[in-house]
Structure formats: C-alpha cells, structure tokens
N, C-alpha and C positions, 0 to 999 in steps of 0.2 A: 303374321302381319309384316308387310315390308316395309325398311327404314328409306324415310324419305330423306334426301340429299339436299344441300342447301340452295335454294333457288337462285335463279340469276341475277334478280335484285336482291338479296342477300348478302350474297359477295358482293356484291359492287358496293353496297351501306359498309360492310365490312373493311373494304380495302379503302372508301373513302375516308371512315375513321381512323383506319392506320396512316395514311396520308396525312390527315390533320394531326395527328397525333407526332407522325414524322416531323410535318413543318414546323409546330410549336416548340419540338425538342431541338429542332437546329436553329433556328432563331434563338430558344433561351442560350445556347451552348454556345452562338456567334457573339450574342449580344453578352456574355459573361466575357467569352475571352476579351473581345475589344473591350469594354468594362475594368476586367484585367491588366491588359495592355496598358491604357489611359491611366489605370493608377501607376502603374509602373513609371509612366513617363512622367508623371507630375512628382513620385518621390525623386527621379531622375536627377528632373529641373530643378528641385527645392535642393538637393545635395550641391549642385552647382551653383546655386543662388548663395548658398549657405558657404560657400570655398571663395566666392568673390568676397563676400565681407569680411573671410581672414587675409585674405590678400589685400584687402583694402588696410584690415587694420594691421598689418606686418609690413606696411607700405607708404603709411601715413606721411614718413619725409617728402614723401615726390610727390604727392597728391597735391591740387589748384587748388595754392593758399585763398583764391576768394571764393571756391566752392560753384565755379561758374560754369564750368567744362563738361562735357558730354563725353566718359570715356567706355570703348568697348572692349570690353577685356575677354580675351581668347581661349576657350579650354588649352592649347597647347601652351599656352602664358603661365597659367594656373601650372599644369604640369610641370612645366621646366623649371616652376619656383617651388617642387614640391607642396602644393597645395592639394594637388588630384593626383588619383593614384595612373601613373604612367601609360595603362594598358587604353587601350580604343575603348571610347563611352559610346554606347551604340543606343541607337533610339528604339524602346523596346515595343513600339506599332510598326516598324517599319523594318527594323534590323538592319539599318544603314549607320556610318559614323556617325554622332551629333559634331556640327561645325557652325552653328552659330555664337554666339557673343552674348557675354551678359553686361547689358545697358546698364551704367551707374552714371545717375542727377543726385545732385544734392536736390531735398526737399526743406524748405527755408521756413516752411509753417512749421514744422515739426524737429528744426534741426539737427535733419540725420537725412545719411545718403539711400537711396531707392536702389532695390534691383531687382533686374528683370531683363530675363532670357528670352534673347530672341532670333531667328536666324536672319535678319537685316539690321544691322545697329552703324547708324552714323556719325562718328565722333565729331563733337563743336567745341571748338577751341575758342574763348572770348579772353582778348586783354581789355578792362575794363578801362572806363577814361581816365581815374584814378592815377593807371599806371601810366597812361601818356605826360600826364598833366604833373603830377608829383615825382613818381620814382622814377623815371626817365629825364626829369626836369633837374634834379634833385642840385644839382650844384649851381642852379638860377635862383633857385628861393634864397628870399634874404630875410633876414632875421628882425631889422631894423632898418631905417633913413629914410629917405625922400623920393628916392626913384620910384617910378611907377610900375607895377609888377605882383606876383605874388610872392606872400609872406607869410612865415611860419608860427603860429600862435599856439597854446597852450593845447586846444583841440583841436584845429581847426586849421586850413591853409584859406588865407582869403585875401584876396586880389585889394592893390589899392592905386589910389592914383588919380589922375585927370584922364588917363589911358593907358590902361593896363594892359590891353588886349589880352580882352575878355567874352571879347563877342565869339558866340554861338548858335550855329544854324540848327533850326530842327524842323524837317521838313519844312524849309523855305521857310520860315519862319527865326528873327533874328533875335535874341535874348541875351544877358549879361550874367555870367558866371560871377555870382556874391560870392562863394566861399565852398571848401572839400571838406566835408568831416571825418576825422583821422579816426573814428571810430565805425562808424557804416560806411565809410570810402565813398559817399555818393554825394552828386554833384546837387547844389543849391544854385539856381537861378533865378532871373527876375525879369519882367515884359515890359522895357520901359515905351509903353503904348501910349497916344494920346485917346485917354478914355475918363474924360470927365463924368464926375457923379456928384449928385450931395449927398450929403452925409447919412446914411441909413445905419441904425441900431444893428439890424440884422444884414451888414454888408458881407461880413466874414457869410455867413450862411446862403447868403446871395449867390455870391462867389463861385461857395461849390456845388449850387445847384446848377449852375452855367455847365460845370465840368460835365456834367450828363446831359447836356443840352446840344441834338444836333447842329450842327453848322457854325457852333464855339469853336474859337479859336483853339483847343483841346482835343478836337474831335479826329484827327490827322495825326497826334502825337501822342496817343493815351498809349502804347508800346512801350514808351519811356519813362513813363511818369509813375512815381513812387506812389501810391495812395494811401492816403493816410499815416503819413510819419509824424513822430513828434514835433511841435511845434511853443516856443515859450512864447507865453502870453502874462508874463508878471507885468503888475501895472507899479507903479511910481507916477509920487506927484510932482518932482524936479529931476534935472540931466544935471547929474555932477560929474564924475569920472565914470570914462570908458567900463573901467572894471566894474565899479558898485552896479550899472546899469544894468549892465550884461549880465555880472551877478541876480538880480531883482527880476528880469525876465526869466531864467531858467528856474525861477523858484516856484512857478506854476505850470504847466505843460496841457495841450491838449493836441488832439491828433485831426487833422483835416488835410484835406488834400491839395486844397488850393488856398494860401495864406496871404502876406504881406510884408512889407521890411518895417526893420523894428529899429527904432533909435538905434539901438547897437550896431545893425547893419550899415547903418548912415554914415556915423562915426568911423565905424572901423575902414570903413572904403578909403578915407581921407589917408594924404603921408604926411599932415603938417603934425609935427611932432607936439607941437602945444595943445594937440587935441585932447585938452583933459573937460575942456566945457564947451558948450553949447554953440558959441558965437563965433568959432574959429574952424568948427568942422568941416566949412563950405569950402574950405580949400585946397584946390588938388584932390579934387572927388569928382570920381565920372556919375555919383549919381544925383550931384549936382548942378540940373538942366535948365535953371531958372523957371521950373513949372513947380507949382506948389501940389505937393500928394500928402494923401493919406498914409499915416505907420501903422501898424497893426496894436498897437499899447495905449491902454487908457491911463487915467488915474484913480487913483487906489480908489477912492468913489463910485468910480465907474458911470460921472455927469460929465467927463469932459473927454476927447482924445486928442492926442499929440499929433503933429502933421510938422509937415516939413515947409515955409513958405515960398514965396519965390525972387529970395533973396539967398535962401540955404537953408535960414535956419529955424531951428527945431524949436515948433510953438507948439503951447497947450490950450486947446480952445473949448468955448461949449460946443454941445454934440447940436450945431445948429445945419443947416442948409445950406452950408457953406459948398460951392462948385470944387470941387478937387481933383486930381488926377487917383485913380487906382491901379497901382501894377502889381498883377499878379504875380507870386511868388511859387514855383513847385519843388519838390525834389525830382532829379532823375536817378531811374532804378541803377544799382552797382549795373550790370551789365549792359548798361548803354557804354556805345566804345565810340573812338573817335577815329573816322577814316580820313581825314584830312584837316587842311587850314593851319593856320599859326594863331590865330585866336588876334587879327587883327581885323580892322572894319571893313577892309577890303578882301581881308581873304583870313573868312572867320573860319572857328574850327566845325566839322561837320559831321554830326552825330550819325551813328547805325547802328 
C-alpha cells in the first residue's frame, strides 16, 4: 500500500496555523517587552520623583516662603547636588537621555508639595500682594497716631483714616482694602456699592448664593476670591472697647464666602484715638459715607442687628424692614499680586 503525502490544502491549514501561532507569539513577546519597558520607565520616573523631594527637603531654606511658585527642577540639578547618581538616565522605551524636569506645586488641600515629571515644565514665580503691600512697605506702617495709612496690629495690618489709599481694582471693578492677616497673608476687602436692601434674616445666605449667580458682580473676579474663609460672627449686645468687641466676634467663627463688616471693622478703620466707644468712631474713617449699612453681628438674642447710621454711628436695631445699604465683604486668595497703582482713588492698586 502506498503512503499518501499531505495534500495541498493540508499544508496550507498547516502553515496557516504556524502563521497564527507565529503572530500570537510576536504580539505576546512585543506586547511583554513594551509592558516591560513602561515599567521600567515608571520605576525610572518614581526614583526621580522620589530624588526631587530630597532635594526639596535638603533645600527647604531657599524654597517660596508662601508656597506659591511653580519650580522645575532639572535631573542635571539633582546631580550636581548629589541627589542622582552622576551617569546619563536614559529612558528605558526609547534609550535616549531623559531631559525633562520634575514639576513641584505646593498643594494647599493637603499641605505638602506635588511632583511630577514631565518633559515640559513652566516655572511661575508669584509675589503675592502681601509682599507689595506689607514687606516692601514695611518702614510706612505705623504703629499708632492720626495719619491716614496702614497700621500694624496684633494680627492684622489694617488701613485707617478719611483716606488711606486703599482703593483696589479687580477687573475694573473698585473696592477698599479693610485690612492683611499676618497669619494667611491674604487680603480682606469690601464693595462700598450703593445697593440698598431691607433687612432679610437670611441676607448672609442671600449674599453667597449671588456669588454663583451669573452676571453678579463676582462672576469676572472668582480667580481671586478666597471661598470660604473664616469669618467671626460673635454677637454682643453693646460697643464698648475696640478690644472686648473684636474679642466677642472671634469667639464664634463660620465660614462663607461672601460676608460683611463687623463693628470692629468700623472702629478700627477710624485714627481718632478716643475710639474706645461708639459715638466718636465716625471720625477720620473712609468707611464713613454718610449712607447707613448693614454690619454683619447681631445681638446675643439674635432679635436685633447692628448697622451703622447715617450720621457714623453704630446702632442696634430690630431685625425690621428697615432700607440699608449692603457691601459685600471677600477675601482675596494669597496669590493674587499686585501689578500696579499706589492704592489711591485715582490711580488704585491693580490686581493679577
């Protein structure tokens, strides 16, 4: 009997499955090595991500005291400060040098700095207003007297006077620097607007549903704006001294974004040095416009609120219907800066 050979379609089924069997195997073999590779390059990156935050923390003196700066820091940086070992780091998908930079922000939710490697990194350098306003200023702040100007307080730098210049643009929009907090550095503002209201229970709340309200005056400026910072809301049923007052608000706090001025703010704006009560604070005060507004502080009841009349002074009234003025009060973020102006009416200072 003769042996029969394998037929022509045979072979061809035959050499089809070695084909498929071929391709599957250089696919799995392509697809491991790059597989391979990519891990390679991610322990790469993590070793150099992980050599920025000893150079960060063996660096700490020269690092932006307000945590505001976008800095790119260089594998040949890292090398030369002994961080990385000296030899070429080569990218192990490609086998070319690695020459990009690893990107460090401070992250402000979490109080600690970000990194991350990338081969385009743009360093941003921000001096914040703070530093125009205060530490640049630093030999014009006064401690005490009558002059109109800013003044050094216990936390706080805050403007006083008939004319402080104090006025500040933001986008085209004109507002009055209240005061700098020597602990968040960021600036406290106020909209002396004519924008009468009566009196509403829920005005605070009002307020900042506006802030989310297209075509608000907020809507052009929210880049700036702090959201949600503390804010004292301590109520008192009499204005005795500056101190106790200011003491009696900060003994309650809540956090909103868009607030109001608070007796203490009123007071403290003034330079007449007898401002220890009520009746004398209306003088040499730029925020006293002869318009009667709303303060942000009830009494300890919480049946009546304080307001300012329009005469200066600081009245306690029922929570009735009464027509008032309201100027919104916000914070702006540390890293709004200031690109120009002297902070007078005519040529105010101008936020970026």
């Amino acid at each position: 009997m003769k042996n029969k050979g394998f037929t022509l379609m045979e072979l061809l089924s035959v050499l089809v499955i070695i084909g498929i069997i071929a391709v599957i195997t250089t696919t799995l073999i392509s697809s491991n090595i790059r597989a391979s590779k990519e891990q390679a390059y991610n322990v790469q990156i993590t070793e150099i991500e992980e050599a920025a935050k000893k150079w960060v923390s063996a660096n700490s003196d020269s690092m932006d005291s307000y945590n505001l700066n976008t800095i790119c820091l260089t594998i040949d940086k890292m090398q030369k400060d002994d961080i990385l070992s000296p030899n070429d780091i080569k990218n192990p998908k490609t086998g070319k040098k690695l020459t990009g930079k690893v990107e460090i922000v401070y992250d402000f939710d979490k109080n600690q700095y970000k990194y991350k490697y990338k081969d385009d990194c743009k360093e941003i350098k921000i001096k914040p207003a703070y530093e125009t306003l205060v530490v640049e200023n630093e030999d014009n702040i006064k401690i005490s007297g009558t002059d109109d100007g800013l003044y050094e307080t216990i936390d706080s730098y805050i403007y006083k006077g008939l004319n402080p210049n104090n006025f500040i643009k933001i986008d085209n929009q004109i507002w009055r620097i209240i005061n700098i907090d020597k602990s968040s550095k960021e600036l406290r503002v106020v909209k002396l607007e004519d924008n009468q209201v009566n009196y509403d229970k829920n005005m605070l709340e009002n307020l900042n549903s506006e802030y989310n309200t297209e075509g608000s005056i907020y809507s052009s400026i929210k880049q700036f704006i702090k959201e949600n910072p503390k804010i004292n809301i301590g109520s008192y049923d009499e204005i005795s001294s500056l101190n106790t007052v200011s003491t009696i608000e900060k003994s309650k706090n809540d956090y909103k974004t868009i607030s109001l001025l608070t007796a203490s703010d009123y007071m403290n704006a003034s330079t007449n040095l007898d401002c220890f009560k009520n009746a004398i604070c209306n003088i040499n005060n730029y925020l006293n416009n002869s318009k009667s507004f709303y303060l942000l502080n009830s009494n300890v009841d919480q049946d009546k609120t304080w307001f300012v009349d329009k005469n200066g002074i600081i009245q306690l009234d029922s929570q009735t219907d009464a027509l008032r003025h309201v100027y919104p009060v916000i914070n702006l973020k540390l890293s709004t800066q200031i690109s120009g102006g002297d902070g007078s009416e005519l040529n105010p200072y101008v936020v970026s």
